[in-house]
C-alpha positions, 0 to 999 in steps of 0.5 A, a space after each residue: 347396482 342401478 339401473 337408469 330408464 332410457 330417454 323415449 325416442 319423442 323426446 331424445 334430441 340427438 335421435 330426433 336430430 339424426 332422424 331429421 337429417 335423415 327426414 329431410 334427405 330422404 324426401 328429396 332423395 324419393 322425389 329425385 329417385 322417382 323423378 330421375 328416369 322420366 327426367 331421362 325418358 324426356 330428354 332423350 325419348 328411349 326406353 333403351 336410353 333411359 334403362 342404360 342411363 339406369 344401368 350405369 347408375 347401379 353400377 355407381 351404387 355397387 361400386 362403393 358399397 365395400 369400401 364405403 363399408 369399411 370406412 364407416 367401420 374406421 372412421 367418425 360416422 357423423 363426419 361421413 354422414 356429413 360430408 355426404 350430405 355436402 356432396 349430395 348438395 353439389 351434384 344436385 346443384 351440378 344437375 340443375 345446371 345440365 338441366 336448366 342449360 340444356 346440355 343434359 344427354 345420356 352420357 351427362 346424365 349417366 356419369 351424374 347419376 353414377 357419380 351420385 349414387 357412388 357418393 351414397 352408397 361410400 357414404 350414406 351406410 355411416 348414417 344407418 351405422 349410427 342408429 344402433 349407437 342411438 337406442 337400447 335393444 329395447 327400443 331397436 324393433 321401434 327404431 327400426 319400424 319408425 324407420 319404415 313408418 318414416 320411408 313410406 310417409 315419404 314416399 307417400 307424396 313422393 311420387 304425386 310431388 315429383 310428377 307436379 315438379 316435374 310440370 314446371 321444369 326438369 330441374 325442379 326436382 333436384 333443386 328440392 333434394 338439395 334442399 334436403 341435403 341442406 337440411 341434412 347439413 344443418 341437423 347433423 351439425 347440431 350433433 353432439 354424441 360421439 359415433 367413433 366405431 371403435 373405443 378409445 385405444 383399440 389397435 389399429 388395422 390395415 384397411 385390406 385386412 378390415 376387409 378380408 376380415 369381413 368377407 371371412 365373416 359373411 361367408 361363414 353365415 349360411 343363413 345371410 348369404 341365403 336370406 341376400 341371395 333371395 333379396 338379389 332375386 327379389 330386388 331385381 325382379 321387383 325394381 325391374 317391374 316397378 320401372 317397367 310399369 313406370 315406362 310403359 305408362 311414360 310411352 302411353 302418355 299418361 302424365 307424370 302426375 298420375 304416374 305418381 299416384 302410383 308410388 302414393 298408394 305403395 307407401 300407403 300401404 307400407 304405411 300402414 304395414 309399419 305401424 302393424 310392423 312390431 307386432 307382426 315381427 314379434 308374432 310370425 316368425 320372420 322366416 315363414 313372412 319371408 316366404 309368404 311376402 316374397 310369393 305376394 310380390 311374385 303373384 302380384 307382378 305376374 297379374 300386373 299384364 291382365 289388369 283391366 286399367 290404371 286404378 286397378 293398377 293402383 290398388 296391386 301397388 297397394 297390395 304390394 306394400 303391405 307386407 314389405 314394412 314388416 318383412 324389411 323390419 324383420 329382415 334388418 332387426 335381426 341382422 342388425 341384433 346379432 351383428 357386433 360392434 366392430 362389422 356393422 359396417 362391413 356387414 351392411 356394405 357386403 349383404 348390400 352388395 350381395 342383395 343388390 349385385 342384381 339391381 343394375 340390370 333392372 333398368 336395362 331389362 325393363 327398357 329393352 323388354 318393354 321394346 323387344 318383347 312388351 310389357 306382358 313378357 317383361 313383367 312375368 320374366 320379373 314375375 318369375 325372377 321373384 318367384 326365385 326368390 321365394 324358393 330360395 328361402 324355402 330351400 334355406 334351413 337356416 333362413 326358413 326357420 327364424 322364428 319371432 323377434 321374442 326368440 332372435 336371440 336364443 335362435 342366434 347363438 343355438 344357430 352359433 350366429 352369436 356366441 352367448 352374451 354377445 348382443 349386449 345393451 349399447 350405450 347412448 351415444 353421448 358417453 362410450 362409443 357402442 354398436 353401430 347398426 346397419 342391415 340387409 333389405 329387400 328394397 322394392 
């Protein structure tokens, strides 16, 4: 028997296309993301207005994620990474159009938002399926960690280059996220491999009983429910107080720009947490670096209130993103390890839905606190909420004792995740379909 050495990531052309589009979408997504509520804080004046426009937003992005789920486990997941990416486009060139005639309100802006993120969450989960097709187990932990290293250098200037664009015009930040899905097009085009979900000749299967079928799957894993019940708690609590931040410095009147610098020294430090992510990941059991990230975003947030100024401020975000890069990579390296070939997609659209089911009410929280109660009450309610977090995965058997990257695998079929065997090598995605990849994520 022969065995062949796969292509190193730097020099695979079909990882590095699929990597760009991702690269390229990415960047005008943060810019818009970052951009989106102070766009909506300026049009209509209200913290109110703008966490309601929020709300509606998150319930766009809730409302696709299951079936969004099953068609990237039936269908070519390079045509939805497509299309996709076309419909970004339009809805980015549907927003510059509100915006530069202003006729942009909270009812325009809530439906686009909704409509776009409806659009993403359907969509943009065939793209992440994609990646377990692209690498070997072997290069997963790097895949995944690159990922990381890739979203916070992003987010590096995301937040400084939404605030200058937004200085020259409203829309501005939207014309650079269609760009971004141009370039997504363009890259995924270029394409080649094969990224069907299924091998060639398996039964066909109803669409509702794909979908039973995944949530009979879900449901018997204690040790998912447990770890995206504590991703529920953490996402809102952690989104609601970044926003919050965000709003009540929009109400003082510091400028958007500066208001950036924020989000730069957040994805510093998720930078510097990656690039130490695959070592961290193979040497503290992902179970106790739940715990102890998850009670550093809790104390942090509660503390956010008392600091003494706007840098000091800075350096709490920064302190907050040290320990995400490698939590997310552990958190999705082991879901997207022991998860099969056919429930990739599934499996991210229910554990999204169960980790974000909470998200929604960030916005809406964080805006009407920041008026009733101020912004001292609001950030320790999310403090809090966090806090929640944290104990459920301490109260969690299962979530609590997952060791090291080194032992997923033995830990997984002891744990009856995975029968034995099961984890095999996927194939390059030029030859047989093989495992899609998808995976949960505490997203802060």
């Amino acid at each position: 028997m022969t065995t062949t050495t796969p292509t190193s990531l730097r020099r695979d052309r079909e990882y590095l296309l699929w990597l760009g589009g991702d690269v390229a979408a990415g960047i005008g997504t943060e810019i818009g993301m970052f951009a989106f509520p102070l766009i909506t804080f300026a049009v209509t004046g209200s913290t109110v207005a703008t966490g309601v426009v929020g709300l509606v937003q998150g319930i766009g992005q809730l409302a696709g994620m299951l079936p969004g789920g099953v068609i990237a486990d039936r269908y070519d997941r390079r045509r939805l990474r497509l299309l996709s990416s076309v419909l970004g486009a339009l809805a980015q060139v549907v927003l510059i159009a509100v915006l530069v005639g202003g006729t942009a309100g909270v009812a325009v802006l809530a439906a686009l938002a909704a409509t776009d993120r409806f659009r993403a969450s359907l969509l943009d989960s065939a793209s992440n399926a994609m990646l377990k097709q692209l690498v070997t187990p072997e290069q997963l932990p790097t895949a995944v960690s690159v990922n990381q290293g890739r979203d916070a250098a992003i987010a590096l200037g995301s937040g400084p280059t939404g605030g200058a664009l937004l200085a020259l015009h409203l829309a501005v930040p939207a014309l650079t996220q269609l760009v971004g899905n141009l370039v997504s097009v363009l890259c995924t085009l270029l394409m080649r491999g094969d990224y069907r979900p299924r091998t060639v000749g398996a039964p066909s299967t109803r669409l509702l009983a794909d979908l039973r079928e995944g949530a009979r799957w879900i449901l018997s894993q204690p040790v998912r429910m447990q770890i995206s019940a504590a991703a529920a708690l953490v996402n809102l609590g952690a989104n609601g107080a970044l926003l919050s931040v965000t709003l009540m410095l929009a109400a003082d009147g510091v400028p958007a720009l500066r208001i950036g610098l924020l989000t730069t020294a957040f994805a510093l430090s998720l930078l510097i947490g990656s690039a130490v992510a695959p070592r961290v990941v193979a040497a503290v059991p992902t179970g106790a670096l739940m715990v102890l990230e998850l009670t550093l975003i809790a104390l942090i947030t509660a503390i956010i209130p008392a600091l003494p100024g706007f840098w000091w401020i800075v350096g709490a975000y920064a302190l907050l993103g040290i320990g995400l890069a490698p939590l997310n990579a552990a958190t999705m390296g082991f879901f997207t390890h022991i998860t099969p070939v056919e429930m990739q997609g599934r499996a991210g659209a229910f554990s999204g839905l169960l980790s974000m089911g909470l998200m929604p009410l960030a916005p809406a929280l964080a805006g009407f606190g920041l008026e009733a109660w101020g912004a001292g009450v609001t950030l320790g309610m999310f403090a809090g909420v966090c806090a929640g977090g944290a104990l459920v995965v301490v109260l969690g058997g299962q979530a609590r004792r997952i060791p090291a990257s080194g032992a997923w695998d033995s830990y997984a079929v002891r744990t009856h995740l995975v029968s034995p065997g099961q984890s095999e090598p996927s194939v390059q995605a030029s030859s047989v379909p093989a495992d899609p990849g998808t995976s949960d994520q505490m997203s802060s």
